[in-house]
Structure formats: structure tokens, C-alpha cells
matplotlib code that plots the C-alpha trace (Angstrom):
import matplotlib.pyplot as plt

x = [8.9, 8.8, 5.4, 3.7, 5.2, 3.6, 0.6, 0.6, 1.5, -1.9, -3.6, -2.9, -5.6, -3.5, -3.1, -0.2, 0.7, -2.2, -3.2, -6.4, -7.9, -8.0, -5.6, -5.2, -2.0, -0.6, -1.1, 0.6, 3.8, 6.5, 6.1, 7.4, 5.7, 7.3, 7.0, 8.1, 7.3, 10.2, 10.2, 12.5, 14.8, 13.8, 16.4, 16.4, 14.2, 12.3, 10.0, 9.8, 7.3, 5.4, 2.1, -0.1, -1.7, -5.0, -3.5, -1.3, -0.3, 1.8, 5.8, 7.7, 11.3, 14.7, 15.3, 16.0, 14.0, 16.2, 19.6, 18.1, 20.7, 18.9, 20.1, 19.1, 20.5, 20.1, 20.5, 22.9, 24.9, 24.2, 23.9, 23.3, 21.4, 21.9, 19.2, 17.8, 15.5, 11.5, 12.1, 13.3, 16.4, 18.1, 20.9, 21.5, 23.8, 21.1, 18.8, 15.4, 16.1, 13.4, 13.4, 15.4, 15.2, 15.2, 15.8, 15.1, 16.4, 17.0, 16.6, 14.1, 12.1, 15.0, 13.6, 15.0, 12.9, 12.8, 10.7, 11.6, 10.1, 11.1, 10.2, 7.9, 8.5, 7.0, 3.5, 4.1, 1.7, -0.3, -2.7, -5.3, -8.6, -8.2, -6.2, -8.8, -12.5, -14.8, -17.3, -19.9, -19.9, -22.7, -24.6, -26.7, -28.0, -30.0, -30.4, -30.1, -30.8, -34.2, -32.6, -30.4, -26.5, -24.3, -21.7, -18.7, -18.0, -15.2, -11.7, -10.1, -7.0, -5.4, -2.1, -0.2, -1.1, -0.3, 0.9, -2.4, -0.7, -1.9, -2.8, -3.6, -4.6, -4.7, -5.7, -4.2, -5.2, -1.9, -2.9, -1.4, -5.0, -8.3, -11.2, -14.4, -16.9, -19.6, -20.5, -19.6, -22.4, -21.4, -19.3, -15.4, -14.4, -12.7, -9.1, -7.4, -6.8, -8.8, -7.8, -9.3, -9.4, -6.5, -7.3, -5.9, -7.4, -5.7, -7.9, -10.2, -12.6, -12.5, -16.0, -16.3, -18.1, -15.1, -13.2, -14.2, -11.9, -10.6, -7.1, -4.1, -4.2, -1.4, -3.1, -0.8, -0.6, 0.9, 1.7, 1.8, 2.5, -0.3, 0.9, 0.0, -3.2, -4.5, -3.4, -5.6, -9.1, -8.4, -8.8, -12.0, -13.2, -12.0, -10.1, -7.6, -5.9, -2.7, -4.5, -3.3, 0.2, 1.8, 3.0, 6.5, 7.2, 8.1, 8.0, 6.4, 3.4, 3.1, 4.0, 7.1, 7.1, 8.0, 5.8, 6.2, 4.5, 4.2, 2.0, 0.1, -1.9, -5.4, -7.3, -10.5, -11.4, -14.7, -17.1]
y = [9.5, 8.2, 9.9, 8.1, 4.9, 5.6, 5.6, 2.5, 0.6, 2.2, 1.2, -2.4, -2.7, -5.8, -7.4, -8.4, -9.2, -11.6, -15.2, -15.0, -18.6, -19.6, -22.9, -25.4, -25.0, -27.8, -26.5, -23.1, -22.8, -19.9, -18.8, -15.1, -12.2, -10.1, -6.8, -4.9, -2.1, -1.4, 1.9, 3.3, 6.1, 4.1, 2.6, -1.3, -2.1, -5.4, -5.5, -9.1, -9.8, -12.8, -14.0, -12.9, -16.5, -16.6, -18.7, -17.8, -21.5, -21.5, -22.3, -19.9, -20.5, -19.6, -16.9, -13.7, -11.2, -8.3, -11.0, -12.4, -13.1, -11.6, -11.4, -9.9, -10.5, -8.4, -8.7, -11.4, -9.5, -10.6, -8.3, -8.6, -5.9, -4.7, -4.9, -1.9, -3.3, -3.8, -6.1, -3.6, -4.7, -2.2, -1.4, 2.7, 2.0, 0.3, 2.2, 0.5, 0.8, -0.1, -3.3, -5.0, -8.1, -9.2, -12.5, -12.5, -14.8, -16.0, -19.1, -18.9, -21.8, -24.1, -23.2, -21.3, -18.6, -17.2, -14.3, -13.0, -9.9, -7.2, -3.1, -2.6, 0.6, 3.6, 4.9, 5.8, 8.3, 9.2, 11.9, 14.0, 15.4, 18.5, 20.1, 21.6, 21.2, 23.2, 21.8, 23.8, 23.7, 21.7, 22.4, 19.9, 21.8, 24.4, 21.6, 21.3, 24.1, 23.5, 23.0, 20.3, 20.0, 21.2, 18.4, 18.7, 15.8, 13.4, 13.4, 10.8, 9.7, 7.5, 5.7, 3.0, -0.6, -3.0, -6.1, -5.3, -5.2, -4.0, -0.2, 1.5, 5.8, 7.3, 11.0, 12.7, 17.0, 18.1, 21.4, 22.3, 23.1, 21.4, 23.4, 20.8, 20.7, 19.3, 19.5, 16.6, 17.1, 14.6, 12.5, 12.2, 14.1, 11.4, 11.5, 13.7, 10.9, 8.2, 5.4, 3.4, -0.3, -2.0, -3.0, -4.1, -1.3, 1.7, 4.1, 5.0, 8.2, 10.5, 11.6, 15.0, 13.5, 11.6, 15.0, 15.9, 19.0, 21.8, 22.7, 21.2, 17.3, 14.7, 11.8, 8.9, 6.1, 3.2, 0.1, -2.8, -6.6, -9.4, -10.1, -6.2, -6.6, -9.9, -9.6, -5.9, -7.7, -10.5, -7.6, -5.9, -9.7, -10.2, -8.6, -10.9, -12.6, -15.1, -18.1, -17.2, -16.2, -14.3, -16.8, -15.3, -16.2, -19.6, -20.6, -17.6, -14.9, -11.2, -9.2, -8.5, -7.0, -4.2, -0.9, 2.3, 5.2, 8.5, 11.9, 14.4, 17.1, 18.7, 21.3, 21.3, 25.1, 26.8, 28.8]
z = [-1.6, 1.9, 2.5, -0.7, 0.5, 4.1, 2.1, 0.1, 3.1, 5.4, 2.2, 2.3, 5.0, 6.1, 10.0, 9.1, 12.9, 13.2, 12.6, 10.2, 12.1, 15.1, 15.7, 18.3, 20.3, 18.8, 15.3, 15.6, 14.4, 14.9, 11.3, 10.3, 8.6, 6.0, 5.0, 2.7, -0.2, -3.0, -4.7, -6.7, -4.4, -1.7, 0.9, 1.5, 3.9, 5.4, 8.4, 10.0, 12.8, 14.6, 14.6, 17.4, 18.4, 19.9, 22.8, 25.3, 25.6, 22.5, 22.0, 19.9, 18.5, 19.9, 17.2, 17.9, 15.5, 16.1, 15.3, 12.2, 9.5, 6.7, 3.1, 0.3, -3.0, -6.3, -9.4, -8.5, -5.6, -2.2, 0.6, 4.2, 5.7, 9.4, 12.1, 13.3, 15.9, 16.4, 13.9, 11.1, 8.9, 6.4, 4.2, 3.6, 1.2, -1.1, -3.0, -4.9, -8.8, -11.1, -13.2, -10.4, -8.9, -5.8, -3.9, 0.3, 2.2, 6.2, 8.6, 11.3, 13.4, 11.7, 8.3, 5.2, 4.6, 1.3, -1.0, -4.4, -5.9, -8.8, -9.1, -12.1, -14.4, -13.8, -15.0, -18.7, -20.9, -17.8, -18.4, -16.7, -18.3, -16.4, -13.8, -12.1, -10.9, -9.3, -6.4, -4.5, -0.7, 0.4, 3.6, 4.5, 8.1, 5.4, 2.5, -0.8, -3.6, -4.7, -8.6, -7.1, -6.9, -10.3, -10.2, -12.4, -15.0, -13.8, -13.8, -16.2, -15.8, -18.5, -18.9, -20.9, -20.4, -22.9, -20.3, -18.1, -15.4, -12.1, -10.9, -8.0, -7.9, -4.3, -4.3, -1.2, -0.4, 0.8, 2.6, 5.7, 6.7, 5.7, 4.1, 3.8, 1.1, 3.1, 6.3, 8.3, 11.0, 14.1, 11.8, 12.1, 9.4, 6.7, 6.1, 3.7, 0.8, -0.6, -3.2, -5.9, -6.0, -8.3, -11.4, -14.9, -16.9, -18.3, -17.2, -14.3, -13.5, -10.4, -9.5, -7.9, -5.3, -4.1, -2.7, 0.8, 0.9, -1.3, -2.0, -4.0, -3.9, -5.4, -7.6, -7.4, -10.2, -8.6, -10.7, -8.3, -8.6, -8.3, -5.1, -4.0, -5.9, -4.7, -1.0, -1.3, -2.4, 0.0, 2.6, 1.5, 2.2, 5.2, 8.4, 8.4, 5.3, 6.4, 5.3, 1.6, 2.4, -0.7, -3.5, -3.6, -0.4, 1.3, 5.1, 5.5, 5.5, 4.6, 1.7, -0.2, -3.4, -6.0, -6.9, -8.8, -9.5, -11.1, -9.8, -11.2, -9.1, -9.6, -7.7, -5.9, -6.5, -4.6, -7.0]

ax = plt.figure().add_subplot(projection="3d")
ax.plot(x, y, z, "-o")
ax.set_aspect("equal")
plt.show()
């Protein structure tokens, strides 16, 4: 679980430790940034961090980010969660449920700092066209067969949607070792997953062309909030986004919110 959280969280594409403009000095102020991802089986967790001004010549606030008094109440229960330093707050004895809710909540720079968020449910009726596909190696130092590539049809995965809510598939190889389709030439060779864009549909295809590596990889429905999905475009736009600081939360930037998902696997097969 931990590992497809890591991932979600890399996907964000986020500087969430950076001011997006460039202020005068006596503009910035000592505003936090929250983060935090919860999925079901997950522990409690937040992450809370300060901008990285462009000026040196900046005052910050007295508080203490590792002595924050953090509080997190659910479903009515309020809990305080213990500080575990860098920043990281946590409560082992809380574990993400779906269809939760969940209320944040601390004082810093003098001001009451507050997020709300809920899990979604899980995936439901996901399917897979197939369960396994088979790609030819390609190698480009002796070019292409004269008859051109055979690619197979796409993968199509489908699920329940009836709310459109929000969606996000990331396909990760999860073989010890990599095997490459393609040569790679003098390129770094990509990384071993790659995601698709979130969307409101119920559906979305996998071309072949997308898999860089054979073996055994996890396809990963994700059902995420707005927030998740607005904050994600806002960064294919631009390298830095905390001029639109997340709706859910006040005196404050970053991201808080709910997510869920279910997997399926497919594998990339040689000839």
C-alpha cells in the first residue's frame, strides 16, 4: 500500500516547498504547506512545511514545525497526532477507512489553520480487455522492418462511474530487473511506471506504445478528489502552483485530501 501511495504523491508533480511568485519582502507571509494522501490501510499522517521565499530578507514566525499542535478530527472524534519531526506528524493508532471524514486543524503564524477532506470508495466493476499483450523489441540502431511495426490493439480498462467523479490509472513494471522494448540509444532510460491524466470518464485505453519494458506490471485505478485532480493540471501548466492554494484548506497551501484505488495487472510478453 505504502509503495502505491509513494507513487501518487511523485505523481503530483507539485513544489510544494516553494512560493509559485516572486513577492516583495513585505508581502510574504509565514504561511504553511500541507500535505497529505489518505488511503484506506494507511496510517494517519500529515506533512507540514514552509515556503521557500525568494528573499533571504524575510521574517518567519515563532512556531515551531516539529511542536505543532495538530489535530485531526474524524468522523466527530478528535485526535491529536504526535510529531515525528522534519515536519512529519502521525497517529499509528489511526488507520485511513473509506467514506470517512476528516477535519485538520492547528494554529501557526497566530492563525487557525484548518483543511477538511473525505476517502472516496474504491474502484468498482473495473475491468481489463486483456491480461496480456504482446510487443516486438524494437531496434532502432538496424531500423524498422521494411513491413512496418505490428502493434497490438489497446488495453481498455473500464469501471463504474455514475457521480463522474475523478480518476487517475498509473501503470508500474514491477520486475526486480528491467528488460527494454526499445533501445534507448544515449537517452536515460524512462522510469518503470507512467500515468494517465485524471479525468471524469469511465474508461481510458492503454496503447502498446506506452510500455517501455516487458514483464509483470500493476495498473492502478485511483479515484481522487477535485482537489487531487485540479491541483494535477495546474502542474502540467506550470512548475509551481501555490497561487491557487487547495479550496479545502484555510490559512494555508498544499494538498490534503482522500483517494482510493483498486489494481489489476497485465503482461508485456516478447514474441
Amino acid at each position: 500500500m505504502q509503495a502505491r501511495i509513494s507513487i501518487i504523491v511523485f505523481l503530483s508533480v507539485i513544489i510544494l516547498v516553494s512560493s509559485c511568485e516572486k513577492e516583495e519582502v513585505s508581502e510574504f507571509t509565514d504561511t504553511p504547506i500541507i500535505e497529505s494522501y489518505l488511503q484506506p490501510g494507511d496510517y494517519l499522517n500529515i506533512k507540514v512545511s514552509r515556503q521557500i521565499p525568494f528573499s533571504s530578507e524575510v521574517s518567519y514566525s515563532s512556531d515551531d514545525i516539529d511542536n505543532l499542535n495538530v489535530q485531526v478530527t474524524i468522523n466527530d472524534i478528535t485526535h491529536t497526532l504526535q510529531p515525528l519531526g522534519n515536519g512529519n506528524y502521525i497517529d499509528s493508532s489511526l488507520i485511513v477507512s473509506e467514506n470517512d471524514n476528516y477535519n485538520l486543524s492547528f494554529q501557526f503564524n497566530s492563525k487557525n489553520v484548518t483543511a477538511y477532506t473525505y476517502v472516496p470508495g474504491k474502484p468498482t466493476n473495473v475491468t481489463q480487455s486483456a491480461t496480456q499483450i504482446t510487443i516486438e523489441r524494437i531496434d532502432t540502431s538496424s531500423g524498422f522492418p521494411s513491413g512496418g511495426l505490428t502493434m497490438p490493439d489497446p488495453i481498455e480498462i473500464t469501471w463504474s462511474n455514475p457521480d463522474n467523479s475523478y480518476y487517475l490509472i498509473v501503470v508500474e513494471n514491477i520486475e526486480a530487473t528491467l528488460d527494454p522494448i526499445r533501445d534507448f540509444g544515449d537517452n536515460a532510460p524512462p522510469g518503470n511506471f507512467f500515468r494517465k491524466q485524471p479525468s471524469n470518464n469511465s474508461s481510458e485505453e492503454i496503447r502498446s506504445m506506452e510500455f517501455q519494458y516487458y514483464g509483470t506490471h500493476r495498473i492502478i485505478i485511483y479515484h481522487v478528489l477535485p482537489d487531487y485532480a485540479a491541483l494535477y493540471n495546474q502542474s502540467s501548466t506550470s512548475s509551481q502552483n501555490l497561487s491557487n492554494p487547495s479550496t479545502s484548506i484555510t490559512n494555508g497551501y498544499g494538498i490534503f485530501t482522500g483517494l482510493n484505488s483498486d489494481t489489476l495487472i497485465i503482461d508485456v510478453k516478447k514474441p
